[in-house]
TIVO-917393 format. One record per residue (C-alpha): residue in one letter; residue number from 0; x, y, z. Coordinates in nm, 2 decimals. Layout:
<recs>
A, NUM, X, Y, Z
...
</recs>
This chain:
<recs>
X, 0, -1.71, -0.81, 3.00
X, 1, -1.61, -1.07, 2.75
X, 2, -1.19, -1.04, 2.72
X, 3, -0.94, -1.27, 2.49
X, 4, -0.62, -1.34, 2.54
X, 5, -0.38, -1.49, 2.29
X, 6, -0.08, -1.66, 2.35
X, 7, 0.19, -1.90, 2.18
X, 8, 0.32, -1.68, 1.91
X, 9, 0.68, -1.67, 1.82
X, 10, 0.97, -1.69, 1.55
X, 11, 0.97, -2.04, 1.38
X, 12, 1.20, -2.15, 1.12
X, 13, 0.99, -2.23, 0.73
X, 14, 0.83, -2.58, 0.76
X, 15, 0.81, -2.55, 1.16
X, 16, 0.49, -2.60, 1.39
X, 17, 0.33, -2.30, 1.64
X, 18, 0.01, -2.36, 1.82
X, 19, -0.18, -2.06, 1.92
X, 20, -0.41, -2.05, 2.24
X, 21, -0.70, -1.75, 2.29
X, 22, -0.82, -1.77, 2.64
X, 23, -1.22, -1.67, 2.69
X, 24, -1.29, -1.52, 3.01
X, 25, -1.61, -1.34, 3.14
X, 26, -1.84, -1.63, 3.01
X, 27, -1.82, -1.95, 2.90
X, 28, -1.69, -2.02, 2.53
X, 29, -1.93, -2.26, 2.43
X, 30, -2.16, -1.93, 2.43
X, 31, -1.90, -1.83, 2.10
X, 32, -1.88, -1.90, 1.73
X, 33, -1.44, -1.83, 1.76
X, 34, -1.25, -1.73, 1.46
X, 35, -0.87, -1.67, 1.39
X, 36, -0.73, -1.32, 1.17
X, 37, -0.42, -1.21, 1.13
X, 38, -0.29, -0.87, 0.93
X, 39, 0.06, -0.85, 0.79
X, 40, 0.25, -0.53, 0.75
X, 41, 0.10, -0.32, 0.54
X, 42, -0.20, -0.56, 0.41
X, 43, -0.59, -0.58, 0.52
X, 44, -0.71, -0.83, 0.80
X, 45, -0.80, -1.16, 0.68
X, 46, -0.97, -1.46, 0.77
X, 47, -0.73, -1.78, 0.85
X, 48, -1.02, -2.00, 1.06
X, 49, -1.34, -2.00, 1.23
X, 50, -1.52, -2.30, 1.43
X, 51, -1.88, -2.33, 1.52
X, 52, -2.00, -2.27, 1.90
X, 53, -2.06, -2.64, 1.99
X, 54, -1.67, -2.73, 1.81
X, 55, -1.86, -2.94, 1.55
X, 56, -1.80, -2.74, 1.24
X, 57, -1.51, -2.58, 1.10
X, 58, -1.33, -2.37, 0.82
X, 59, -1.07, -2.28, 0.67
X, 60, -0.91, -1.98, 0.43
X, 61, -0.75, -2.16, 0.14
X, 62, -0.39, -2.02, 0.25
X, 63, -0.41, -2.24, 0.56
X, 64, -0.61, -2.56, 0.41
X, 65, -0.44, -2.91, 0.48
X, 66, -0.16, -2.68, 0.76
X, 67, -0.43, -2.51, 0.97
X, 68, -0.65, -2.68, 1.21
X, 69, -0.86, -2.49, 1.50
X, 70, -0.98, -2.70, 1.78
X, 71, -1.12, -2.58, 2.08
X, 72, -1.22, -2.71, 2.48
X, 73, -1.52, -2.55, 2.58
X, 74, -1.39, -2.67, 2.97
X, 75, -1.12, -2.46, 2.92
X, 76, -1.26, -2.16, 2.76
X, 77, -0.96, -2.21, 2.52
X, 78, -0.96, -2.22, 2.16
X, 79, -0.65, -2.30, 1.98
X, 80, -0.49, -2.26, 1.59
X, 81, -0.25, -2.53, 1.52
X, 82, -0.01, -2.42, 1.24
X, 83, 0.19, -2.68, 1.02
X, 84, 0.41, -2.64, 0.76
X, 85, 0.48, -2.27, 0.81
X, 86, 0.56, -2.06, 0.54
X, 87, 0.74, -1.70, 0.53
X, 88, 0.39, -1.61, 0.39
X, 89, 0.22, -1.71, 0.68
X, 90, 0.41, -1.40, 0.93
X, 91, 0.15, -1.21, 1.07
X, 92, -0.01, -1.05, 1.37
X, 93, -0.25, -1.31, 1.49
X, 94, -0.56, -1.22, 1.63
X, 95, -0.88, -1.46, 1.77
X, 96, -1.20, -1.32, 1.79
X, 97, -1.57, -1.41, 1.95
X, 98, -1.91, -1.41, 1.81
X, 99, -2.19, -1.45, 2.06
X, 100, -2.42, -1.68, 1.89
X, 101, -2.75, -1.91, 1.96
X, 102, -2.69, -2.11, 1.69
X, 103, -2.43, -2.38, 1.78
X, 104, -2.35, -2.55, 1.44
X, 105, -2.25, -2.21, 1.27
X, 106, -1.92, -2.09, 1.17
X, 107, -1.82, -1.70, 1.10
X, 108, -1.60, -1.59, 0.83
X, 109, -1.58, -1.25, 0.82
X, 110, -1.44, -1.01, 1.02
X, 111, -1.74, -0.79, 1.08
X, 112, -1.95, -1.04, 1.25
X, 113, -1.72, -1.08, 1.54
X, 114, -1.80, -0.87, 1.90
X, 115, -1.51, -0.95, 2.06
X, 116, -1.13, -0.99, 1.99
X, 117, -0.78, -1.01, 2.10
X, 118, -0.46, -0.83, 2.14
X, 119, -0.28, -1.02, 1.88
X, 120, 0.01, -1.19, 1.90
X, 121, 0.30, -1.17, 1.65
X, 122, 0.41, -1.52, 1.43
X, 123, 0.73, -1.45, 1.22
X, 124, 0.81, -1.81, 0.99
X, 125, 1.19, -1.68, 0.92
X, 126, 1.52, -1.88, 0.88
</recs>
């Protein structure tokens, strides 16, 4: 059983820095296309990032283009969502989800695709 387990959210003044961590366990990550989510109060799920299997392709929601990068260490099962520049707008419920794939070079953007996902974890930019 795959599980993900997010980590690293907080409260973080406008203009600060978070960096997310979703632990894979249950099989190796390099087996995953990984994508980020998040759902604020009382609005739909949607899509902030999503990197390829093999780490070599990436992309981004507009919202988080130029502040939003997602790298990931297949040795450590971990994938990661660096935030920059942190707006009000971007308080959320973060969630990281997995997509078993056999194609390494593709990315996933939508929320269907994913089989697996995690907990959440809350991100509030407030001053």
């Amino acid at each position: 059983q795959v599980q993900l387990v997010e980590s690293g959210g907080g409260l973080v003044q406008p203009g600060g820095s978070l960096r997310l961590s979703c632990a894979v366990s249950g099989r190796t990550s390099n087996d995953y296309a990984m994508g980020w989510f998040r759902q604020a109060p009382g609005k739909e799920r949607e899509f902030v990032a999503a990197i390829s299997a093999n780490g070599g392709v990436t992309y981004y929601a507009d919202s988080g283009k130029g502040r939003f990068t997602i790298p990931r260490h297949n040795a450590k099962n971990t994938v990661y969502l660096q935030m920059n520049s942190l707006k009000p707008e971007d308080t959320a419920v973060y969630y990281c989800a997995a997509k078993l794939t056999y194609y390494s070079s593709v990315y996933y953007y939508t929320g269907q695709e994913y089989d697996y996902w995690g907990q959440g974890t809350q991100v509030t930019v407030s001053s």
